[in-house]
C-alpha positions in Angstrom: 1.1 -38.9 -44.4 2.5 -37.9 -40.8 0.2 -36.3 -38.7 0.7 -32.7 -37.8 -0.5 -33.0 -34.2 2.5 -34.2 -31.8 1.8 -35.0 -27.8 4.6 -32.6 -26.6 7.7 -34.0 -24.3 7.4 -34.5 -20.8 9.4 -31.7 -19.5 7.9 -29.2 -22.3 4.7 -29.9 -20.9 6.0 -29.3 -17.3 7.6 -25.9 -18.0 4.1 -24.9 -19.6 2.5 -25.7 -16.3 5.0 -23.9 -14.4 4.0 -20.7 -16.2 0.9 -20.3 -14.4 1.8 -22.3 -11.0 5.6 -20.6 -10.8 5.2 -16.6 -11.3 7.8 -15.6 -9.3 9.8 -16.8 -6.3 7.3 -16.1 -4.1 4.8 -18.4 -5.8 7.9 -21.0 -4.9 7.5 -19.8 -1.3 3.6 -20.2 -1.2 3.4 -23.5 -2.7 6.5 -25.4 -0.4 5.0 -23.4 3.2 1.5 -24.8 2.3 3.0 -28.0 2.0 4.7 -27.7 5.0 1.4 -26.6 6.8 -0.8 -29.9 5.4 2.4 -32.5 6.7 1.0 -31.4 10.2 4.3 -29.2 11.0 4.6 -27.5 14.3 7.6 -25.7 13.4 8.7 -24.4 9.8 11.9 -22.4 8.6 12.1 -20.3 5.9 16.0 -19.7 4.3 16.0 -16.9 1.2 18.9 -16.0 -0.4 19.3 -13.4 -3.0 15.5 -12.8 -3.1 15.1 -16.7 -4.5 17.1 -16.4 -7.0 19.8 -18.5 -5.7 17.5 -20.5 -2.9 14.6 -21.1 -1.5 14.8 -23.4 1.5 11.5 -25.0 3.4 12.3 -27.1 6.6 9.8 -28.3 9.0 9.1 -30.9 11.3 5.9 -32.5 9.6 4.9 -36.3 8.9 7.5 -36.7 6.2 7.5 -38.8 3.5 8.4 -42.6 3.1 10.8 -43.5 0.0 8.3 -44.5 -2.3 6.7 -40.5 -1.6 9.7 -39.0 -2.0 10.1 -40.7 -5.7 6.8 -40.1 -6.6 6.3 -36.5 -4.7 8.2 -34.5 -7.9 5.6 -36.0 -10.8 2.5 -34.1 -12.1 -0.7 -34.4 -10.8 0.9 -36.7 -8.0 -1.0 -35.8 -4.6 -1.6 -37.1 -0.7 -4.1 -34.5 -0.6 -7.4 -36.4 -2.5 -8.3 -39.6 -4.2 -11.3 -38.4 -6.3 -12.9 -35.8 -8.2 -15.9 -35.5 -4.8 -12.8 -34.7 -2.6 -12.4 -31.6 -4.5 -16.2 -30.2 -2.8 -14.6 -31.3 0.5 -11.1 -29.9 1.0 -9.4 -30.1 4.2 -5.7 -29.2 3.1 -4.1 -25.7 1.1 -2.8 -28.1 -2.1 -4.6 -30.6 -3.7 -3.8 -30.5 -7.2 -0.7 -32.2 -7.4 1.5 -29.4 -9.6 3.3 -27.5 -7.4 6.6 -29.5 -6.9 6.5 -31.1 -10.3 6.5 -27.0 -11.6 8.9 -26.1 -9.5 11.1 -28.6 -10.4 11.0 -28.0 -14.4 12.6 -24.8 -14.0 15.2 -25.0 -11.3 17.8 -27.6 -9.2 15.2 -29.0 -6.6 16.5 -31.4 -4.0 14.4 -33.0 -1.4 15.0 -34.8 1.9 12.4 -36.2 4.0 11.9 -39.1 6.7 9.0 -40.1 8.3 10.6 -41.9 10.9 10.8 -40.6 14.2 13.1 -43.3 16.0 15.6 -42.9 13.0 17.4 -40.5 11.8 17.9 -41.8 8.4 15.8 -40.4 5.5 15.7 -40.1 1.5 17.2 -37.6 -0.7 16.4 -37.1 -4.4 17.4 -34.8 -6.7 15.7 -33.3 -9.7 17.1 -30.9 -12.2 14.9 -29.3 -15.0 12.3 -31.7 -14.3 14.9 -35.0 -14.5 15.2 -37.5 -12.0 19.7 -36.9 -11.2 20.1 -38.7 -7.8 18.7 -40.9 -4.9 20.1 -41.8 -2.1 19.8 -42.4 2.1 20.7 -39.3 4.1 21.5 -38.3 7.5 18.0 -36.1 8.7 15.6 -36.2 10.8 11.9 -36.6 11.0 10.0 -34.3 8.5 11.1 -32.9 5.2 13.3 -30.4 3.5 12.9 -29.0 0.5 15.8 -26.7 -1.6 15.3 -25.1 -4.7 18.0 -23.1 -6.2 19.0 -21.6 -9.4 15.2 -20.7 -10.3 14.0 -20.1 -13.9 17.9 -21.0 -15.1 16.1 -22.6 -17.9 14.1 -19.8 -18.7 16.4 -17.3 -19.6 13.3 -14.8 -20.3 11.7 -15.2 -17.6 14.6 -14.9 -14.9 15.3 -11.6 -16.8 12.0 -10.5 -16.2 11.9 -10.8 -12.7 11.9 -7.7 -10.9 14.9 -6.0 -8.6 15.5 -7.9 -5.2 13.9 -5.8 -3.0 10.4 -6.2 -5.1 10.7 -9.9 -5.4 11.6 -10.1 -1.2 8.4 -8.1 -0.7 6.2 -10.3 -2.3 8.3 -12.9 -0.3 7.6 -11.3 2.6 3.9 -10.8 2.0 3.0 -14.5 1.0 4.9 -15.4 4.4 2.4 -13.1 5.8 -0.6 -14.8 4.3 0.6 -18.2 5.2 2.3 -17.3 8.9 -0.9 -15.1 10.1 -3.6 -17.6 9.8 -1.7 -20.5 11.0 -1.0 -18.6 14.4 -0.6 -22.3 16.3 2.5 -23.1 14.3 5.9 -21.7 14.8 7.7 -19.4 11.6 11.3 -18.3 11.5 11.9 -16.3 8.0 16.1 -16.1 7.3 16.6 -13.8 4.4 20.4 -13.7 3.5 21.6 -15.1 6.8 19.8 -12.0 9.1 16.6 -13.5 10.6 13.6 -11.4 9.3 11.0 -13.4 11.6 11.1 -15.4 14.0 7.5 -16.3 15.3 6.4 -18.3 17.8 3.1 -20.3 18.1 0.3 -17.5 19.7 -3.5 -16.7 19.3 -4.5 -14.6 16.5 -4.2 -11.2 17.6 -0.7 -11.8 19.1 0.4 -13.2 15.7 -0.5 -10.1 13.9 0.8 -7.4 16.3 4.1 -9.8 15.9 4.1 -9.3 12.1 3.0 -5.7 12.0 4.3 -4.0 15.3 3.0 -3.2 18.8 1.6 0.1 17.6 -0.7 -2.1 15.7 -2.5 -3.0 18.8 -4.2 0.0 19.2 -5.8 -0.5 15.8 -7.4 -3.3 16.1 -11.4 -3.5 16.7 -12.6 -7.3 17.1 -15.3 -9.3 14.9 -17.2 -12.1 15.9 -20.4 -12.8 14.5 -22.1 -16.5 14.0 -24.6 -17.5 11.4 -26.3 -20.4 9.7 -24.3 -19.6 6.1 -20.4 -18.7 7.6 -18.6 -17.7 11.1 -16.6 -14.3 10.5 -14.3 -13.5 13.3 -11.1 -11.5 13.3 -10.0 -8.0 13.7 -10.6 -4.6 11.5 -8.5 -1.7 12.0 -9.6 1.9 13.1 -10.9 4.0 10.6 -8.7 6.9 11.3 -5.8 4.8 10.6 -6.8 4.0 7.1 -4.3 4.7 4.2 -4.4 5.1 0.7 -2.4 2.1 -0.2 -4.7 -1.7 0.0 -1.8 -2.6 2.7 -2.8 -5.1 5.4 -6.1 -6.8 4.0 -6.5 -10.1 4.7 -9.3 -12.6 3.9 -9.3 -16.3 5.1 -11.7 -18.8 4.4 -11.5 -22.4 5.8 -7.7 -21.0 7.0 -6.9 -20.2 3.3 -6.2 -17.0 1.9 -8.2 -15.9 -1.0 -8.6 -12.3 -2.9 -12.0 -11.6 -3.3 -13.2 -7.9 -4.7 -16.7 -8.3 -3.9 -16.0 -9.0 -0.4 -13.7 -6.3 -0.4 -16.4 -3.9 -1.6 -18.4 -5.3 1.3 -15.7 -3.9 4.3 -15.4 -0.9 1.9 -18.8 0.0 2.0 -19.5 -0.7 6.1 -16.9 2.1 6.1 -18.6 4.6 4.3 -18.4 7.8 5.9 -15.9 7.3 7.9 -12.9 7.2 5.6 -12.1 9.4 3.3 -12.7 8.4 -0.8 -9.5 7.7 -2.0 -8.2 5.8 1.4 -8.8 2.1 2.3 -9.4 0.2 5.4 -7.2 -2.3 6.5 -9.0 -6.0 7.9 -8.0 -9.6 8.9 -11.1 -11.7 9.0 -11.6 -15.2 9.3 -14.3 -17.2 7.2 -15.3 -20.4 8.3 -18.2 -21.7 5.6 -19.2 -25.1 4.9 -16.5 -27.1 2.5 -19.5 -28.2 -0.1 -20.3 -24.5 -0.4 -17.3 -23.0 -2.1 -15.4 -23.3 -5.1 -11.3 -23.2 -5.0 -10.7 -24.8 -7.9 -10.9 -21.9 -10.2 -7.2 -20.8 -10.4 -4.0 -22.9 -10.2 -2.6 -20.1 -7.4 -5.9 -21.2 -5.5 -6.5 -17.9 -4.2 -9.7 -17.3 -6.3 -12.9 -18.5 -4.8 -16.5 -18.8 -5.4 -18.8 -19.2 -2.7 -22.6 -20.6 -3.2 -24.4 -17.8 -1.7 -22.2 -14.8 -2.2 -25.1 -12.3 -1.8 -25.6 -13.1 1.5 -22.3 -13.4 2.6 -21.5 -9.5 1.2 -24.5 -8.8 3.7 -22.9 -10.8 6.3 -19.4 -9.0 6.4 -21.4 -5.6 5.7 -23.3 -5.9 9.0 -21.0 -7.1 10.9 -18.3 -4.5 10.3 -21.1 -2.0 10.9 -22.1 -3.8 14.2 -18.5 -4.2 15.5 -17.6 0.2 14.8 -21.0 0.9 16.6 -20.2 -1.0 19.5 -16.7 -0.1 20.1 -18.0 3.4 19.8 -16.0 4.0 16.8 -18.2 5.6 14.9 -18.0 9.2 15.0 -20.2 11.6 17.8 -20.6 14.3 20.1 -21.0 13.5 23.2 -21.9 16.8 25.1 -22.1 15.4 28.8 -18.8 14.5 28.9 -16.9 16.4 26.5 -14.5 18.8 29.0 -15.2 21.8 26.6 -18.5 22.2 27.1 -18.1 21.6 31.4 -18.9 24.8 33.0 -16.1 26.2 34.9 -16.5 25.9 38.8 -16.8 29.8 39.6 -20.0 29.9 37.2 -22.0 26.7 38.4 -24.9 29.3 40.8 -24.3 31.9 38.7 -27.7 33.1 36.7 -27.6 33.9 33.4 -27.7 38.0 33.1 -29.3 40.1 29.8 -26.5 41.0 27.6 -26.0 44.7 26.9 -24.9 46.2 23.5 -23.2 49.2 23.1 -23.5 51.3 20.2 -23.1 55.3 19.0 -26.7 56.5 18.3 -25.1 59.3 16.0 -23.5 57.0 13.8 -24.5 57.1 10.1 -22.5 54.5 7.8 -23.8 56.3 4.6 -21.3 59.5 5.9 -18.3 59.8 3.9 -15.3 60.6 5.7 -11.9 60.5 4.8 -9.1 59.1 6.7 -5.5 60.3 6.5 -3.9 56.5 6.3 -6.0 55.3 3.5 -6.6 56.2 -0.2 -10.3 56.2 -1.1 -10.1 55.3 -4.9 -14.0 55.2 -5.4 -16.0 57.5 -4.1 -19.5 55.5 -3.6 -22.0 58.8 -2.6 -20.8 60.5 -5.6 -21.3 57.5 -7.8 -24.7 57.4 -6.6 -25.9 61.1 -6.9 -23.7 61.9 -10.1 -24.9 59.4 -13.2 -21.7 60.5 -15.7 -19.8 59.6 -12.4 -20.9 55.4 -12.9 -19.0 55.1 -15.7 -15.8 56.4 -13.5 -16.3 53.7 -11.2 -16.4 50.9 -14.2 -13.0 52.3 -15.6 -11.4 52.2 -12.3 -12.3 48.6 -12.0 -10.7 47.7 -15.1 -7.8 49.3 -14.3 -7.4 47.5 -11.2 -8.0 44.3 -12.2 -5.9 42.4 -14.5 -7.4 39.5 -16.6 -3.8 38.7 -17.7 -4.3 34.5 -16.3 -7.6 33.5 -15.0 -8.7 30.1 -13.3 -10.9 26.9 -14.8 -12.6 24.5 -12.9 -10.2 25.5 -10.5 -7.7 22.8 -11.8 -6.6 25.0 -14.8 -4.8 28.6 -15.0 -5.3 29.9 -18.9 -3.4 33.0 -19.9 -1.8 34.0 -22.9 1.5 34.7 -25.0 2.8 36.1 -28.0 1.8 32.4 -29.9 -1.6 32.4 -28.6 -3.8 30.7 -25.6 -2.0 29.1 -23.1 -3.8 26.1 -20.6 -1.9 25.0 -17.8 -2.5 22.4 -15.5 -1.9 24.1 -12.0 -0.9 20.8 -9.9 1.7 20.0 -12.4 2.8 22.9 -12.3 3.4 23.6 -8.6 5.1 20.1 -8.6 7.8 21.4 -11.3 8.5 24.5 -9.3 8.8 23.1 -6.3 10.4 19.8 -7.4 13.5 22.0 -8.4 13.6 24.0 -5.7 13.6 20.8 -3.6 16.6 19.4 -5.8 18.9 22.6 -5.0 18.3 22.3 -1.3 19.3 18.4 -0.8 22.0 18.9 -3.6 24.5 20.2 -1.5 27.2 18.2 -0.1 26.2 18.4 3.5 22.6 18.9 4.5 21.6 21.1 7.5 19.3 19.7 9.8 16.9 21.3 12.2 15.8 20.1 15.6 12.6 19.5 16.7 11.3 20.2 20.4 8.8 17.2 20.2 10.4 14.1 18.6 7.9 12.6 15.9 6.8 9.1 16.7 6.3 7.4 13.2 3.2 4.8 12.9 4.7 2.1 11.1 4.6 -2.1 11.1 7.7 -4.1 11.4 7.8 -4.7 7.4 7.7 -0.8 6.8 10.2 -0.1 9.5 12.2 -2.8 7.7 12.0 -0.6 4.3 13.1 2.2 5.6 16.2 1.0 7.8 17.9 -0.4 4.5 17.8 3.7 3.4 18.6 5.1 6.9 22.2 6.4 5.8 20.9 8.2 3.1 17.9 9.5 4.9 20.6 10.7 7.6 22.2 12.4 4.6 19.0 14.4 3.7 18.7 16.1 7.0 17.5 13.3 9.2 18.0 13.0 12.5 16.5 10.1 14.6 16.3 9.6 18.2 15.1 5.9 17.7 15.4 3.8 14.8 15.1 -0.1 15.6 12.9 -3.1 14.5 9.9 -1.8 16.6 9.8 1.7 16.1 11.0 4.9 14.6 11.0 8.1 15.9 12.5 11.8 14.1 14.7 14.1 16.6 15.7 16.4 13.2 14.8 17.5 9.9 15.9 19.3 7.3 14.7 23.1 6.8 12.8 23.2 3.9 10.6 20.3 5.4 7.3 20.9 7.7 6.4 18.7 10.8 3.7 18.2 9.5 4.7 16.7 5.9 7.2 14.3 7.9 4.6 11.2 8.6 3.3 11.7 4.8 6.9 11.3 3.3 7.7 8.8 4.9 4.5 7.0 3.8 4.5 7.9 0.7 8.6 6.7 0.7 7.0 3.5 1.8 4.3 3.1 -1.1 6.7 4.1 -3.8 9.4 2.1 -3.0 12.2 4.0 -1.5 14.3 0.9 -2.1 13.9 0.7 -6.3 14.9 4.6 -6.5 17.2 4.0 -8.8 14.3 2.9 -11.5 12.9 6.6 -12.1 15.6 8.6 -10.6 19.3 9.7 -10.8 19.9 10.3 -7.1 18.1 9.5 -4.3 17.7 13.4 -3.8 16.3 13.5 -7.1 13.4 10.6 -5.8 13.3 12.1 -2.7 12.5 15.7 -4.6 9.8 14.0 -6.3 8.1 12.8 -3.2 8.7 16.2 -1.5 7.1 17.4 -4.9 4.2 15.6 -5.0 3.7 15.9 -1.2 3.7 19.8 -0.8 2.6 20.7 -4.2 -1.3 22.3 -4.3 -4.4 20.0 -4.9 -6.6 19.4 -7.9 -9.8 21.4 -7.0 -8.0 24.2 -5.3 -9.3 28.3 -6.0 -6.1 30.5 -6.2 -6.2 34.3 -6.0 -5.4 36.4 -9.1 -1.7 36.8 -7.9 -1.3 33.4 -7.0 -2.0 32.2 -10.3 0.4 34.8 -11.7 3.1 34.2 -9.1 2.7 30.5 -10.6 2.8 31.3 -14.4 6.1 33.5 -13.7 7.8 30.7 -11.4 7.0 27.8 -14.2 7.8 29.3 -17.0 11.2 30.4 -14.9 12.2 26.6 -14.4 14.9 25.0 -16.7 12.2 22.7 -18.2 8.9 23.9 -17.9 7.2 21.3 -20.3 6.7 18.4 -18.2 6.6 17.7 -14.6 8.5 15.9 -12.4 7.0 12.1 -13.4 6.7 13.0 -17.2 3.5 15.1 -17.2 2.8 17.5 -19.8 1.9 20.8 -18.3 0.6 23.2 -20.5 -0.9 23.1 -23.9 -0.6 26.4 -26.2 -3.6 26.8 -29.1 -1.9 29.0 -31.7 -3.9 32.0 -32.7 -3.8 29.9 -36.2 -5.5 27.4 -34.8 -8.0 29.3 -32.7 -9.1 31.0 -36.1 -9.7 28.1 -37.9 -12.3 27.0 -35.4 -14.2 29.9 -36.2 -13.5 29.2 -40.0 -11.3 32.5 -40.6 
């Protein structure tokens, strides 16, 4: 009888791996950098074409690898990195478990070159498709090692359709560049997306490297860390809190120079900044960890960004206090300081003046409980006569009723219920506002050429290189909308114009909210890019959850919804209102 348990094929097994090593092309990007970092490089180049799709290039200028490494380099759980299982409770290098190029090399066309010798410039050059060994030979390089992989996932039919649109898959590019590039500061980066050079970084301190990666205007931001105990060293930089954002952008642990995502030491920064930020935004951080190897854990995930340390408690208290300790002493903590506020100085004409009694002047035959009548104004209740006369209180109630109309009311001041011909109507009053103004937004930028408006104070926009980046790719449309800009380069941008219908003061919130929904994948959840961009306006201008509106308001907003072409949902697909038939209403009362 055969047995029904098989050991799978070597390149079945590989492709398996891969799905938990190989995510994405960035995971391709991570994984060949890192490797570039352990080989001791002092410069590395990254080429990406088409997002890689097509290729993914790593060259640096490392140790190399002899012939026999280079044929042994593409098979699983082949290392340099450690020899036993103790080495894995004393790592010194970002790989160590020997799957990363074997992966890689399951699902695409990888082809290596590498020498280790620096007096010749002759190397080795294999080449490995789908996990099979195609071609070795002696090639013309020099010292350290290159590494190409193209035609990603062209085995995986599903899972190259599953990747996401270009500009999504060169972010995450772009941010595990970041990871890698920021905390190895003492090595040079140059990042070549589609033959226009993204990055190019030379070899700095710390705080250079990340006002390189983020912008100059970043340097105002940052507030320094440096605090020393028995259990870790935490230095590095937090940003302001008034330049926190709702978006997790710019959040960087590193322990032992890796990066790792850790929520509970996340919570930890979170909390120091309580108080200072408001609920629904978050602070931005680069911090450096440098613990004992025996006294963390990175062996938990095969991305090795997940890490357990030995005495996490203390740790969390560590980060808390010293976040806390670094925004008291820069003074960033919020205060009054009334010596040397310049409101409070007392002007130079006053400084030997003595105080003097005030005097209050009044009309001593004044009596507010008179009644008088005044020609310009219509007294509709006549309060002495509802006093004196009793039969006259009953007046005053009707007149109320009459002037007040109970035709929509407000609940929990997120709600506006009124009612129709069908029964109750509840309407969600955010939605709502979004719907009306989301189509009056789309007639404005529909027409064929948009006015613009200028503005006396150009408006300076706070943005990092990688935002900046973003919005350039859009800049003709933006123009199109009403735009205007007196700057608009890799360092900075700055708005000269604007349409009409927009507010100087909803500019820097568009554009960050253009930003966090990715301006560049429009074409996912809109027709137009006025249509996306009437969204944003929408969701920007439109009234708050929480927000009391007067009795007309909430009437002005039942007529203006209800005169929309589609009332029913708003602009992302909301439902709006709900109507509860008079039916309906009864048979909760058992009628």
């Amino acid at each position: 009888m055969s047995s029904l348990i098989k050991l799978l094929p070597k390149n079945v097994a590989n492709q398996i791996a891969a799905g938990e090593v190989v995510q994405r092309p960035s995971s391709v990007v991570k994984e060949l950098l890192e490797n570039s970092v352990d080989s001791g490089a002092q410069t590395i180049k990254l080429i990406i074409k088409d997002a890689g799709k097509t290729l993914i290039q790593v060259i640096d200028d490392g140790s190399g690898m002899s012939k026999d490494d280079i044929n042994l380099c593409f098979l699983r759980h082949a290392t340099s990195k450690i020899r036993n299982s103790n080495d894995l409770f004393d790592l010194n290098t970002m790989g160590f478990r020997g799957e990363a190029l074997s992966s890689i090399s399951s699902v695409s066309h990888l082809t290596i070159n590498s020498n280790k010798d620096s007096k010749k410039d002759i190397g080795n050059e294999i080449k490995v498709n789908g996990g099979e060994l195609v071609n070795k030979s002696e090639v013309l390089c020099k010292k350290g090692t290159s590494v190409s992989v193209q035609n990603l996932f062209y085995n995986i039919p599903a899972r190259r359709n599953f990747l996401k649109s270009d500009n999504v898959e060169l972010r995450h590019i772009i941010d595990e560049f970041h990871r890698v590039s920021l905390i190895n500061h003492q090595i040079s980066f140059t990042f070549i997306n589609n033959s226009n050079e993204i990055f190019n970084l030379k070899k700095s301190i710390f705080k250079e490297r990340i006002i390189r990666v983020f912008g100059k205007s970043t340097k105002e931001k940052l507030v320094p860390i440096n605090e020393s105990t028995e259990i870790a060293d935490i230095n590095g930089f937090i940003v302001k809190p008034e330049h926190s954002r709702k978006t997790k952008t710019s959040q960087f642990f590193f322990v032992n120079n890796r990066f790792v995502k850790n929520s509970h030491l996340h919570h930890a920064v979170r909390s120091a900044y309580e108080g200072l930020i408001l609920e629904n935004h978050h602070p931005s951080y680069y911090l450096i960890f440098n613990v004992p190897n025996d006294s963390i854990d990175v062996n938990i995930h095969p991305n090795k960004t997940e890490i357990k340390f030995d005495n996490d408690q203390s740790i969390y208290a560590i980060v808390r206090s010293s976040i806390k300790h670094s925004l008291g002493q820069f003074n960033i903590s919020p205060s009054i300081d009334f010596d040397s506020s310049v409101n409070l100085n007392t002007p130079y004409i006053y400084k030997d003046k003595k105080a003097t009694h005030p005097i209050v002047d009044f009309n001593k035959s004044f009596n507010p409980f008179d009644v008088y009548t005044d020609s310009t104004k219509e007294v509709k209740v006549n309060l002495e006569s509802s006093f004196e006369k009793e039969s006259s209180f009953e007046n005053v109630l009707d007149d109320l009723n009459n002037s007040i109309s109970f035709s929509a009311f407000q609940l929990n001041n997120n709600y506006i219920i009124t009612k129709n011909s069908s029964g109750i109507v509840i309407i969600d009053q955010k939605r709502a506002h979004q719907r009306i103004l989301y189509e009056k937004f789309l007639k404005e930028l529909s027409f064929a050429n948009n006015s613009s408006q200028g503005l006396i104070f150009p408006i300076k926009l706070d943005l990092n290189s990688e935002e900046i980046r973003l919005l350039r790719s859009v800049k003709k449309s933006l123009i199109h909308l009403g735009f205007n800009f007196s700057k608009f380069n890799i360092n900075e941008i700055e708005v000269s114009a604007i349409h009409p219908i927009f507010s100087e003061d909803q500019i820097d919130m568009i554009f960050r909210e253009l930003i966090d929904n990715e301006i560049l994948d429009y074409k996912k959840n809109s027709a137009s890019l006025n249509d996306y961009m009437a969204k944003i306006l929408s969701k920007c201008s439109s009234i708050k959850s929480g927000t009391k509106l007067e009795n007309k308001e909430q009437e002005s907003l039942v007529n203006d919804l209800f005169a929309c072409k589609d009332p029913n949902v708003s602009p992302f697909n909301k439902l709006i209102f709900k109507v509860f038939s008079i039916k309906s209403v009864n048979k909760m009362f058992f009628k």
